[in-house]
N, C-alpha and C positions, 0 to 999 in steps of 0.2 A: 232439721234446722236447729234445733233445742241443743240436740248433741254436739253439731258443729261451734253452735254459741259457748256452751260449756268447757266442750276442748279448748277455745281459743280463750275463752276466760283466765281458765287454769292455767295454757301455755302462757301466758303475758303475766301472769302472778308470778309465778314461779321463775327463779334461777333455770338455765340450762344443767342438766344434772349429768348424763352423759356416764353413769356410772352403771356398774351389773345392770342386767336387766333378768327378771324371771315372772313366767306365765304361770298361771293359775288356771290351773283347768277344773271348773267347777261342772256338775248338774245340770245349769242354767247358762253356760257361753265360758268364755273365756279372757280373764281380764290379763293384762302385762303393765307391771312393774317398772319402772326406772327406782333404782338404788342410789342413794345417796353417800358415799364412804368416804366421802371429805366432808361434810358436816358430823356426821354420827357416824365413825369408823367404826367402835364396839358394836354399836345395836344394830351395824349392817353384816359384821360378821357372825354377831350372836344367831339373829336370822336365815343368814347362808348354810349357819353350822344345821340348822333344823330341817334346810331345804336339801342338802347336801347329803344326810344320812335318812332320807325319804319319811321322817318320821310325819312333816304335813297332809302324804299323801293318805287318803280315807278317811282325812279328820273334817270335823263340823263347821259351817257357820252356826255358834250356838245362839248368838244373839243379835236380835235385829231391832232399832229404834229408829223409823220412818223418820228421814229429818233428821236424823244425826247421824247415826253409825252402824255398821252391821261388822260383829268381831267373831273373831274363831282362831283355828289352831291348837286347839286345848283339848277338845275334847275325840273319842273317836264315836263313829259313828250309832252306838250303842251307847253314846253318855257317860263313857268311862273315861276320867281322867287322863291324859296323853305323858310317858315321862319327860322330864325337864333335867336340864344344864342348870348349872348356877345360874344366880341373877346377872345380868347385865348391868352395870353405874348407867344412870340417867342422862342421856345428853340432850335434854329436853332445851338448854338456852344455848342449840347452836344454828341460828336465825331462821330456822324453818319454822312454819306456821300449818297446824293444824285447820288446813284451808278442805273444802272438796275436792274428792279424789286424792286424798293425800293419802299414805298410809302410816301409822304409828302403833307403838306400843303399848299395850291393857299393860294396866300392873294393880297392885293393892295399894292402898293409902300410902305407904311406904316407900318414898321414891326411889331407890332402888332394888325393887324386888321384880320390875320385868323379865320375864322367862320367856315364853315360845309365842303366849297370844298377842293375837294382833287387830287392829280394825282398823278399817275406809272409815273416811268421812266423807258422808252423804251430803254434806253442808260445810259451811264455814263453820267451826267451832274455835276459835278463837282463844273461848274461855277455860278451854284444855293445856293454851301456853304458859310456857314459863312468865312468870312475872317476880312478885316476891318472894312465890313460894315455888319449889320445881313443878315443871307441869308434866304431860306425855308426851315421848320421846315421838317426832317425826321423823320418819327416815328413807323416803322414797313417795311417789308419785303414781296413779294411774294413766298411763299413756296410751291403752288401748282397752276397749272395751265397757265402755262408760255405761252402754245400754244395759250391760248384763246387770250394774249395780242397781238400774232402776227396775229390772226383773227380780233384783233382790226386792229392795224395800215396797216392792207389792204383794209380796208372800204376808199371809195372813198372820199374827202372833199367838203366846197366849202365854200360860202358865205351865212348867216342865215341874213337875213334883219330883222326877229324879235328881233334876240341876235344883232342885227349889228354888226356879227362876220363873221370873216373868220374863216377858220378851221373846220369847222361844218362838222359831221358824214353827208353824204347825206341819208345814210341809220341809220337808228338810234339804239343806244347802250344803252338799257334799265336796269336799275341796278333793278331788277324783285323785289329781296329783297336782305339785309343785314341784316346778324346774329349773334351772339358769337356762337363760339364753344365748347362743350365740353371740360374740361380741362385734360383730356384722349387724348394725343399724338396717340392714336394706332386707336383712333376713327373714320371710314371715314365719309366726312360731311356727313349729314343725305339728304334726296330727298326733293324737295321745295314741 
């Protein structure tokens, strides 16, 4: 019941979006994507370019904050930095909202320095949008697989002295692979 609430929360927030769709095939289930590329065309093809040359597949969830976000893409499974493209320009104020189940772009202080990582939002984070200042680029939706984000944020954290982060899965959240979908809405993903 929690999940059906959730879906239909997000579905009635949210624009129809109707755009790429791609699966994530993680460790822990399987979440799908709806892409946005009439709001944020750059940062959905910046994305595609990542998904398309399989560089996601074996990469990490490296970070997880119960209650807000859980981000990856960056690293590979060993903690080694993943290579990158150019940055992507910011299209943090084209009306999407860093709502739950959204997805958007990590970057560094620097609003345009987004490259390959990316996070869910666990929650509403609001305070992620653009306002006066640029916020995180959102650029797509979770439409399937809600349950797996809450098998994420119950993974325990802690401290990664290699990442010298905190927040680190202790058990790890392997992004197995990342794919486009069929552009057949009635399609279900295909089996890795």
């Amino acid at each position: 019941m929690k999940a059906i609430l959730w879906l239909l929360g997000t579905l009635l927030a949210l624009p129809v979006l109707a755009g790429p769709r791609v699966e994530l095939v993680t460790n822990m289930g399987r979440l799908e994507v709806e892409l946005d590329e009439v709001a944020a065309p750059r940062t959905v093809a910046n994305f595609l370019r990542y998904v398309d040359d399989g560089s996601y597949n074996n990469s990490l969830f490296h970070r997880l904050i119960p209650g807000f976000v859980v981000q990856g893409g960056g690293y590979g499974t060993d903690f080694s930095p993943l290579p990158t493209y150019e940055p992507v320009a910011n299209e943090s104020a084209n009306g999407l909202s860093n709502l739950s189940g959204t997805i958007a772009m990590a970057r560094t202080q620097a609003p345009d320095s987004a490259t390959r990582q990316f996070y869910i939002n666990l929650k509403d984070n609001t305070a992620l949008d653009a306002g006066s200042q640029p916020g995180y680029t959102v650029f797509g939706r979770v439409i399937r697989g809600e349950e797996v984000l809450g098998k994420m944020a119950a993974v325990p954290t802690g401290m990664n002295l290699q990442l010298r982060a905190r927040d680190v899965p202790q058990q790890p959240i392997i992004l197995l692979e990342v794919r486009r979908l069929a552009d057949d809405a009635g399609e279900p993903p295909s089996e890795p």
